[in-house]
C-alpha positions as CSV (number, residue, x, y, z in Angstrom):
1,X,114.7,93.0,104.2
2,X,112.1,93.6,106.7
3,X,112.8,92.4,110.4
4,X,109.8,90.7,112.1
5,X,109.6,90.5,115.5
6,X,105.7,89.9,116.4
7,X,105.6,93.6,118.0
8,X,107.3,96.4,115.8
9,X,105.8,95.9,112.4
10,X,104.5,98.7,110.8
11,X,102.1,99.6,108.0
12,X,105.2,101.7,106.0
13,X,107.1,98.0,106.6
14,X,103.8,96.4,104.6
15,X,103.9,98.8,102.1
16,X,107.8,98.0,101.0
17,X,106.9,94.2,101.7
18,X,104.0,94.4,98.8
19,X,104.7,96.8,96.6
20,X,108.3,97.3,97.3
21,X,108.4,93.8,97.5
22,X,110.8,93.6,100.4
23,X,111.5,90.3,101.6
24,X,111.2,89.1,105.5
25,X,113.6,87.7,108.0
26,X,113.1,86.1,111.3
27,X,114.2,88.0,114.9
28,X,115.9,85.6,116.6
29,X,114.6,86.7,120.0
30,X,111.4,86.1,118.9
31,X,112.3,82.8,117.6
32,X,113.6,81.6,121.0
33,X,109.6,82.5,122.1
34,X,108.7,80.4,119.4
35,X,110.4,77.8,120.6
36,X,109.7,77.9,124.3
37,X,106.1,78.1,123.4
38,X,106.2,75.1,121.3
39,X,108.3,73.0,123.9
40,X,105.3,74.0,126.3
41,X,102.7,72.9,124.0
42,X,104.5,69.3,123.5
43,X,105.0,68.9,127.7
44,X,101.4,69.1,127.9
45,X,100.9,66.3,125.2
46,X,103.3,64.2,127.6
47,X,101.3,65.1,130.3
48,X,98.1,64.6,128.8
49,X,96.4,67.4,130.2
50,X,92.9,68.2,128.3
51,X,94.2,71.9,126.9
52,X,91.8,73.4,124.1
53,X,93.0,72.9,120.7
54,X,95.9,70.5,121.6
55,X,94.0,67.1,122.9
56,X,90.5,68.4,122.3
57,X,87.9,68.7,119.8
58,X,87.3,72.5,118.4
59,X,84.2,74.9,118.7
60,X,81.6,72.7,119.9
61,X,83.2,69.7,119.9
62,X,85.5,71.7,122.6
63,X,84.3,68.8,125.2
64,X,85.8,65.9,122.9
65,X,89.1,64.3,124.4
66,X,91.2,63.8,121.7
67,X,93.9,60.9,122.2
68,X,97.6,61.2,121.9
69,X,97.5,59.2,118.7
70,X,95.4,61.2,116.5
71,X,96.5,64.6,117.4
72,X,98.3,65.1,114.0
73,X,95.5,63.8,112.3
74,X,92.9,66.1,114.1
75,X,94.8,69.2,113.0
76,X,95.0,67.6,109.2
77,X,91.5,67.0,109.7
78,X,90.7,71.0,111.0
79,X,92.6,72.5,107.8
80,X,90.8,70.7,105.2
81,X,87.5,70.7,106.8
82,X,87.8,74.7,107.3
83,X,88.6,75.1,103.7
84,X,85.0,75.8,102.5
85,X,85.9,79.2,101.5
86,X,83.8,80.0,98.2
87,X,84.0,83.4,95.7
88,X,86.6,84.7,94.0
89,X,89.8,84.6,95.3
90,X,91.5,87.7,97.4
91,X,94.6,89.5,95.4
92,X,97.6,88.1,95.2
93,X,98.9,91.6,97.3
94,X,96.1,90.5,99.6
95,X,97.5,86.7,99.7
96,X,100.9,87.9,100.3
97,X,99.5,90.0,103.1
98,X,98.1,87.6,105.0
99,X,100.7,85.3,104.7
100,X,103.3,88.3,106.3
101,X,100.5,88.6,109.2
102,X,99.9,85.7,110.2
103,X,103.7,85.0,110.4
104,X,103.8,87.6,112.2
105,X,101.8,87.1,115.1
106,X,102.9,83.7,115.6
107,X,106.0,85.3,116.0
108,X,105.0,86.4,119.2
109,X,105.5,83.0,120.4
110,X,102.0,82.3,122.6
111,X,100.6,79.8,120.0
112,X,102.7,77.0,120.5
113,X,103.9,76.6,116.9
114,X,107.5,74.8,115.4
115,X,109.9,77.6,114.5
116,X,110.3,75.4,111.4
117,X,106.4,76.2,110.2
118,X,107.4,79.9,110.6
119,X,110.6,79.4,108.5
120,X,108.3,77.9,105.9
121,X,106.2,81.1,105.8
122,X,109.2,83.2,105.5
123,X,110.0,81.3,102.5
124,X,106.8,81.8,101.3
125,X,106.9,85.3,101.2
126,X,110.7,85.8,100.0
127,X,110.3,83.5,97.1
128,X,106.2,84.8,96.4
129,X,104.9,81.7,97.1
130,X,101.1,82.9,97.7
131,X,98.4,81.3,98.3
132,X,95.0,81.0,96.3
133,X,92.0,81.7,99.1
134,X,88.9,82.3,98.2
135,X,87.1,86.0,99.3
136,X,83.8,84.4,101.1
137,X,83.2,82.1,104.0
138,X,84.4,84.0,107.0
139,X,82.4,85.5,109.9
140,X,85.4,87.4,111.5
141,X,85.3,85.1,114.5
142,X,86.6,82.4,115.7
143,X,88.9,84.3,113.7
144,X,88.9,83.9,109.6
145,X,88.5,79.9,110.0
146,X,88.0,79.6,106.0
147,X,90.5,81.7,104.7
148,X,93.8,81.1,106.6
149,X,92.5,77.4,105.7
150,X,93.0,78.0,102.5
151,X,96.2,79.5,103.2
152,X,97.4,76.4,105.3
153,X,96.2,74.2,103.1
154,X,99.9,75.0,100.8
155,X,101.9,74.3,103.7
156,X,100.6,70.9,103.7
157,X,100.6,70.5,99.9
158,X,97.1,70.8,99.6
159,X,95.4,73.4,98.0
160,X,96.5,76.0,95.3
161,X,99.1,79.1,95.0
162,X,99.1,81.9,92.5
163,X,101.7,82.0,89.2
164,X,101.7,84.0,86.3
165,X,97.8,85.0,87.3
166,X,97.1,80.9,86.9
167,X,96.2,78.9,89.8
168,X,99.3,75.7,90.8
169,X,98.8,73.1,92.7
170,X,100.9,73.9,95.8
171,X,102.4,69.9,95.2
172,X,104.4,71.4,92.4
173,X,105.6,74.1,93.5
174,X,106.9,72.6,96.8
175,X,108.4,69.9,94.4
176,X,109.9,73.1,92.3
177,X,111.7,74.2,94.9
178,X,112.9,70.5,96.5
179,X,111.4,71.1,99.5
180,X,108.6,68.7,101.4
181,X,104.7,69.8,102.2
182,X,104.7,70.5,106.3
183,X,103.2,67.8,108.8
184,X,100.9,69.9,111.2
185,X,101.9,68.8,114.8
186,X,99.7,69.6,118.0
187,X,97.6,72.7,118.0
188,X,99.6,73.9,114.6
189,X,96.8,73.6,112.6
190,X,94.9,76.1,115.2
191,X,97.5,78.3,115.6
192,X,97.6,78.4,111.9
193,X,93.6,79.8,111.2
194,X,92.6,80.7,114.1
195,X,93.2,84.4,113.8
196,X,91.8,87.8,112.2
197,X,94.6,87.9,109.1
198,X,91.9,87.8,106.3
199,X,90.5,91.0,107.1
200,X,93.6,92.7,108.6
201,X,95.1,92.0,105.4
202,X,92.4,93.2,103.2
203,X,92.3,96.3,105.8
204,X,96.3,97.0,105.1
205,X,95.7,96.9,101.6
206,X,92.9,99.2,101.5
207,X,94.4,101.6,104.4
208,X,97.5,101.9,101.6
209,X,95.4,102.7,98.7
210,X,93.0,105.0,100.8
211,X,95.8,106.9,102.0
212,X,97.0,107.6,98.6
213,X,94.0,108.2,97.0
214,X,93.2,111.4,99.8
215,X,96.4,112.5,98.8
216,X,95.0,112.0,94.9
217,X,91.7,113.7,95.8
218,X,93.5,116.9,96.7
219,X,95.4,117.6,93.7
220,X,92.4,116.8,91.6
221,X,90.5,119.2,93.5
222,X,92.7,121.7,92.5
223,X,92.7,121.3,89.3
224,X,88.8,121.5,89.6
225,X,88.7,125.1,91.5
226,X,91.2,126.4,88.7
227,X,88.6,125.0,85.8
228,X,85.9,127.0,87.9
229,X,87.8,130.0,89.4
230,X,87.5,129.1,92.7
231,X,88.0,131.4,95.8
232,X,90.8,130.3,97.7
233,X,90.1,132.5,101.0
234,X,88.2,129.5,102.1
235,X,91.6,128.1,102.5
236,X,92.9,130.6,105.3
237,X,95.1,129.3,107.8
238,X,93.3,131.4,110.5
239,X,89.8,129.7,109.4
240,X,90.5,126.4,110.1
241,X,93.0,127.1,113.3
242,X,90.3,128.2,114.4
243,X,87.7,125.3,114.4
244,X,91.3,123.2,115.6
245,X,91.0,120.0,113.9
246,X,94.7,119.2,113.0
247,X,93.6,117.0,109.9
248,X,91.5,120.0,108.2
249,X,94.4,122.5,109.1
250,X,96.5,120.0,106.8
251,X,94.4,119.3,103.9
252,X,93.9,123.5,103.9
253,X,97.5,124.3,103.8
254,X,97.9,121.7,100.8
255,X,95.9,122.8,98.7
256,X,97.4,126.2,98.9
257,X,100.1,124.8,98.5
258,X,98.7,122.8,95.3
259,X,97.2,126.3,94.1
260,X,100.1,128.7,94.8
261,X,101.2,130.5,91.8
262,X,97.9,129.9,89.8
263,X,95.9,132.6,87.3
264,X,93.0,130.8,87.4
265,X,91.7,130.8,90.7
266,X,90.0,134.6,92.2
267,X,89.2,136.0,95.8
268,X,86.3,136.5,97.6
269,X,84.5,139.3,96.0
270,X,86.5,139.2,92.6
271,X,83.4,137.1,90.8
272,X,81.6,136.0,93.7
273,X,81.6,136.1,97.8
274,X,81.5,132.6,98.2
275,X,82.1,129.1,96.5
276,X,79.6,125.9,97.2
277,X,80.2,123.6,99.8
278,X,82.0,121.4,97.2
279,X,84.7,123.7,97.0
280,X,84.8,125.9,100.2
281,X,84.5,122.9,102.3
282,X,87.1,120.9,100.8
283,X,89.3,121.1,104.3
284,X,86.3,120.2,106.3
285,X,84.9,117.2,104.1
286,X,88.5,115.8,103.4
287,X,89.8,116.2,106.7
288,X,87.5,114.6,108.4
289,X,88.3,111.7,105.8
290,X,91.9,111.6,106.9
291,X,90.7,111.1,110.7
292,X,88.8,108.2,109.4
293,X,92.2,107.4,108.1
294,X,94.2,108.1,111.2
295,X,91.8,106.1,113.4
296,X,92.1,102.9,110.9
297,X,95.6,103.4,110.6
298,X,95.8,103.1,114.8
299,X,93.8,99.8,114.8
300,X,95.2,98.0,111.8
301,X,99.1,98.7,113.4
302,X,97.6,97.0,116.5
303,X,96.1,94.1,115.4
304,X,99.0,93.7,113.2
305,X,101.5,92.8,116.0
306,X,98.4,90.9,117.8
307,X,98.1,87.2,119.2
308,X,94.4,86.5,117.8
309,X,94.3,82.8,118.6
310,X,92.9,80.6,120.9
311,X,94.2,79.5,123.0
312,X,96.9,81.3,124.1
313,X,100.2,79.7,126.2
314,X,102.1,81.9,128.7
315,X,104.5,81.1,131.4
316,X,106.2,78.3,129.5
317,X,102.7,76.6,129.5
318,X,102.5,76.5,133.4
319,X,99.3,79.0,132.0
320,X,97.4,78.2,129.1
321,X,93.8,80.5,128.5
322,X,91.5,80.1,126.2
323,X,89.5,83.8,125.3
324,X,88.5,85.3,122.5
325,X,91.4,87.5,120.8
326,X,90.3,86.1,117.4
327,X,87.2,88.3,117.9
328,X,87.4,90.8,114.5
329,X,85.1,93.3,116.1
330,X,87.7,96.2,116.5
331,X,89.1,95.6,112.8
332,X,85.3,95.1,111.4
333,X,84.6,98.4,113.1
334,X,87.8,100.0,111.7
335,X,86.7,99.1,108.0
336,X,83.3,100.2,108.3
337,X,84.5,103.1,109.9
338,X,87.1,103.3,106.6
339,X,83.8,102.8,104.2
340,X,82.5,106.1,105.5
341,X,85.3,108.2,105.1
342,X,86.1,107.0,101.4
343,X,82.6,106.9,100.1
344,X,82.5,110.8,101.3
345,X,85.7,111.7,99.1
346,X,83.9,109.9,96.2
347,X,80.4,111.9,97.2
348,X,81.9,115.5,97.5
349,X,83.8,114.6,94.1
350,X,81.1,113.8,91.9
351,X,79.3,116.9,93.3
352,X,82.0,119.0,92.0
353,X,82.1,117.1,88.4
354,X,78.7,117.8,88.6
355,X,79.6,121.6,89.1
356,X,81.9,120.9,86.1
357,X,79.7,120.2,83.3
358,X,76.6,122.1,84.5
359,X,76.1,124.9,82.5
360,X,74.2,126.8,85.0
361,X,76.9,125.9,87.5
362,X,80.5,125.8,85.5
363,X,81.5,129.4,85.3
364,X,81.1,130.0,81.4
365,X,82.6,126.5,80.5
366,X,80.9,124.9,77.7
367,X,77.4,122.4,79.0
368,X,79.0,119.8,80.1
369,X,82.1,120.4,78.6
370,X,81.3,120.1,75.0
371,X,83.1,120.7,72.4
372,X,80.0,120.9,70.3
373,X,76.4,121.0,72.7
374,X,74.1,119.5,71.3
375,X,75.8,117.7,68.4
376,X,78.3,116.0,70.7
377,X,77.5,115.1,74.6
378,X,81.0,115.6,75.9
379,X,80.8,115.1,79.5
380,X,77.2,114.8,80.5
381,X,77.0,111.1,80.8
382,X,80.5,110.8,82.6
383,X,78.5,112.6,85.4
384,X,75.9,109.2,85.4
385,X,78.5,107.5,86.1
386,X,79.9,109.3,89.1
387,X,76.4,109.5,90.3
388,X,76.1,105.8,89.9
389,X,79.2,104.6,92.0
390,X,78.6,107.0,94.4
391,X,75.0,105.3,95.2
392,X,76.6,102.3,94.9
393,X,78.8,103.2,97.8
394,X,75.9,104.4,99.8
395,X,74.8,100.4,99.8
396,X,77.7,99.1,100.1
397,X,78.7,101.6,103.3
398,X,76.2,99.5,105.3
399,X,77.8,98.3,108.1
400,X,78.8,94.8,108.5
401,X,79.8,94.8,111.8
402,X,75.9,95.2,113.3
403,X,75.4,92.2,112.2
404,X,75.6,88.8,113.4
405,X,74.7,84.8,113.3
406,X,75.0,82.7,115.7
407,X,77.8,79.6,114.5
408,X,79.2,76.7,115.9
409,X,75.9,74.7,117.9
410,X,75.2,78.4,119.2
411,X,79.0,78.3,120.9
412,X,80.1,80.9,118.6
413,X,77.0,82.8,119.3
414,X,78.5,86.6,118.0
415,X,80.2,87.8,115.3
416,X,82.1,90.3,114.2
417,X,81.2,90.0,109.8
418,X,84.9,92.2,109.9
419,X,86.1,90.4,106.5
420,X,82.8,91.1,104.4
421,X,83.1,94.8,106.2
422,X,87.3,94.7,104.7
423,X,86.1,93.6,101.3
424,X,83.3,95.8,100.7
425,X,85.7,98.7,101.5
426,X,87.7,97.4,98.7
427,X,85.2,98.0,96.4
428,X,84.1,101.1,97.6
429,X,87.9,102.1,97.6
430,X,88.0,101.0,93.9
431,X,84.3,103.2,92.6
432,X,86.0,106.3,94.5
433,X,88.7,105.8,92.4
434,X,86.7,105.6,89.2
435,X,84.9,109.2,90.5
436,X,87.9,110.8,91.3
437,X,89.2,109.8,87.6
438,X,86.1,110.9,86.4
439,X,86.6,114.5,87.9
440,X,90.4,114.7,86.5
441,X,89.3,114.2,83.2
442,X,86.7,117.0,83.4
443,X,89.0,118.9,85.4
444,X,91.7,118.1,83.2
445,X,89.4,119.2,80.5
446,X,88.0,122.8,82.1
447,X,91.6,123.7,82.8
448,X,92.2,122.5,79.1
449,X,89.5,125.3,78.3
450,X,90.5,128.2,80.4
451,X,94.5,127.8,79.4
452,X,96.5,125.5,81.2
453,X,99.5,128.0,81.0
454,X,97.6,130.4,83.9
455,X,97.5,127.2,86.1
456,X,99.7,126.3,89.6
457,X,103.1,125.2,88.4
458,X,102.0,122.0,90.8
459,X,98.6,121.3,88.9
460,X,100.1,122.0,85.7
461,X,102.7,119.2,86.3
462,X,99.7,117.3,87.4
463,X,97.7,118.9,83.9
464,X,100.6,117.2,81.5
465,X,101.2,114.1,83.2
466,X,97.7,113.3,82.5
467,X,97.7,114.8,78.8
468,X,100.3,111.9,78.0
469,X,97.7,109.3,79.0
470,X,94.0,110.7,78.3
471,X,94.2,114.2,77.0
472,X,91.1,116.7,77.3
473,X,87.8,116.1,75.8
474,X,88.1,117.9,72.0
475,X,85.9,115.6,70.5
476,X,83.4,112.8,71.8
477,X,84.7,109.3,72.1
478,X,84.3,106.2,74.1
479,X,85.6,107.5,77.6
480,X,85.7,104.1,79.4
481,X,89.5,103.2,78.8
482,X,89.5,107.3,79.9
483,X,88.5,106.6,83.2
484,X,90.5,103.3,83.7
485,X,93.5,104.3,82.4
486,X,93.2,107.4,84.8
487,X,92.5,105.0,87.8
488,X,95.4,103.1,87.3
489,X,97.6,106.2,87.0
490,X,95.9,106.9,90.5
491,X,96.9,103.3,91.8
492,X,100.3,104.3,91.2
């Protein structure tokens, strides 16, 4: 059970909550915020002071004095005009995600939101009540208005929640479990959407599967230098000390640590002076990948203990600001900065497979690794792939967060576009994945060649778990469940 306090969460925490699948509980200090916060937000109903989001209209309609009597209804009527979200939906892992976020942050108790809506959310999670929200509609500010629409829509007993892959009506399942659909009270429908959990969410989810699939890129790598002999001198401690970047020093020292023990691989001057850049720059390349990491890592751990709505309530509501911390500019640059350093692994890796079946570039393997050229292909068309997705990263790595459209009557005249810059990081998450498959199996398959028995105890572990699922290339055959069934060894 996972402890959330609205300051202290941490990615590792995400990971048990959504693979792990760790349940939440509530801090009670932070609920005591909660409260206070919410007792603030009800005073200046009594009052009838014109506060933002409480008595007002929203966005444009900012100037619009709402009455006393129609405050519930104007935050029913913000939800389920909001939900206009259109696509396919996120993940469920995404779903759960935001759900955990956006708790969260309310958590911190400056929204103004009943402990008992937070409680409802916690139930959510612990019993995998997740809701169904489509992937398109947001402009990463005010915050992801469409999708954490769709997400309160279930509170209310509106809207849809995932089951069994199916979509529910979220009626049901809050009849399921005997409980009642929530009545939004002042500002709660704000407090609930008006935040940057969409893309935060999809950015912990693809900071988890990044991370792991650098870790993958490394061992795979290995198994490629051993398929072509390569020259692990490039790997000296001393070389990359000296240039001084802590994240190539790493990725050096692993995979000598991945090649230690290994026949296969030669020194400088054994067959040649030097490898290509594919290979001899493996710490440069990949390191700089896992700064790309470190830096997303940083923002995504702050904006996941973050107050991103508007507006927010301080000094037990003697002090209530509006700004603009639902601005998604710093995750929007985060993921585009995340495209970059993925779609680089992916490039450098089909440049080796291309090394791999090239038989002007392999070392004395077969052309492209087959069993029979010229009667059989073997690998040659597995590089057309690789060479594909990595282009199609190359257009998808444009970055979202340059642009902008003006929203709201010109109100909301800049935007951050930080969800479309999360989701198209998904994807190119998922066609490095394919590529990196791609190279173990022609790895997988050169090693195969030159006798897996000379290779690193660690690769060879690496060599056989793979044999139980694909096996080498002996014989041409439809290599599409090859790749897939690779990647998903790769998800883990």
């Amino acid at each position: 059970m996972i402890e959330l306090t609205g300051s202290s969460l941490r990615l590792s925490q995400m990971q048990e909550i959504l693979y792990g699948k760790s349940g939440v509980s509530l801090n009670k200090e932070a609920l005591e915020r909660v409260n206070k916060s919410r007792a603030a937000v009800e005073k200046i109903v009594r009052e009838d002071r014109t506060v933002y989001g409480i008595n007002t209209g929203f966005g444009k309609f900012s100037d619009v004095k709402i009455d006393e009597k129609d405050t519930k209804a104007l935050q029913l009527h913000l939800i389920r005009s909001h939900s206009c979200g259109v696509g396919e939906a996120f993940p469920e892992t995404v779903s759960r995600a935001m759900v955990v976020l956006r708790l969260n942050a309310l958590l911190k108790g400056f929204s103004g939101i009943r402990s008992e809506v937070l409680e409802r959310f916690a139930y959510m999670v612990n019993h995998h009540i997740h809701p169904v929200i489509p992937q398109q509609g947001s402009l990463g500010a005010s915050g992801d208005l469409a999708p954490l629409s769709h997400l309160a829509l279930v509170l209310l007993g509106e809207g849809f929640v995932w089951k069994d892959g199916l979509h529910v009506p979220s009626a049901d399942v809050w009849a399921n479990h005997g409980m009642s659909p929530i009545v939004l009270e002042a500002k709660e429908g704000l407090a609930l959407i008006n935040g940057t959990q969409a893309m935060t969410a999809q950015g912990v989810v693809n900071y988890l599967e990044a991370e792991s699939l650098a870790y993958d890129s490394e061992w795979i790598a290995a198994m490629t230098m051993e398929a072509l002999h390569g020259i692990t001198d490039a790997f000296h401690p001393s070389i990359h000390e000296a240039r001084g970047y802590p994240e190539q020093v790493d990725v050096a020292a692993r995979m000598l640590d991945w090649l230690e023990g290994s026949q296969l691989t030669t020194i400088q001057g054994e067959k040649r002076v030097q490898d290509a850049y594919s290979i001899r720059c493996i710490p440069q390349v990949h390191g700089a990948s896992w700064q790309v990491l470190g830096y997303v890592k940083e923002k995504l751990e702050i904006e996941m203990n973050a107050a991103t709505d508007n507006p927010l309530i301080f000094d037990d509501g003697d002090t209530v600001v509006s700004g603009g911390n639902f601005h998604g500019q710093p995750i929007a640059f985060a993921m585009d900065f995340l495209k970059l350093g993925v779609a680089e692994l992916a490039s450098i890796s089909e440049r080796r497979i291309e090394r791999l079946v090239n038989p002007h570039l392999n070392e004395g393997l077969p052309p492209f690794l087959s069993p029979e050229p010229g009667l059989q292909s073997g690998a040659m068309i597995l590089q057309y792939s690789a060479a594909s997705l990595v282009s199609e990263n190359k257009t998808l790595a444009h970055p979202a967060s340059v642009d902008s459209i003006p929203s709201s009557g010109n109100q909301e005249d800049h935007v951050s576009m930080g969800t479309i810059g999360a989701r198209h990081a998904h994807a190119i998450i998922k066609n490095a994945r394919h590529v990196l498959a791609i190279e173990a199996l022609c790895a997988l398959t050169g090693c195969h060649i030159r006798g897996a028995e000379q290779m690193a105890p660690k690769t060879r572990d690496k060599f056989a778990q793979l044999g139980e699922i694909v096996g080498p290339i002996e014989e041409d055959r439809i290599f599409t469940p090859d790749i897939e069934k690779i990647a998903r060894f790769l998800v883990g």
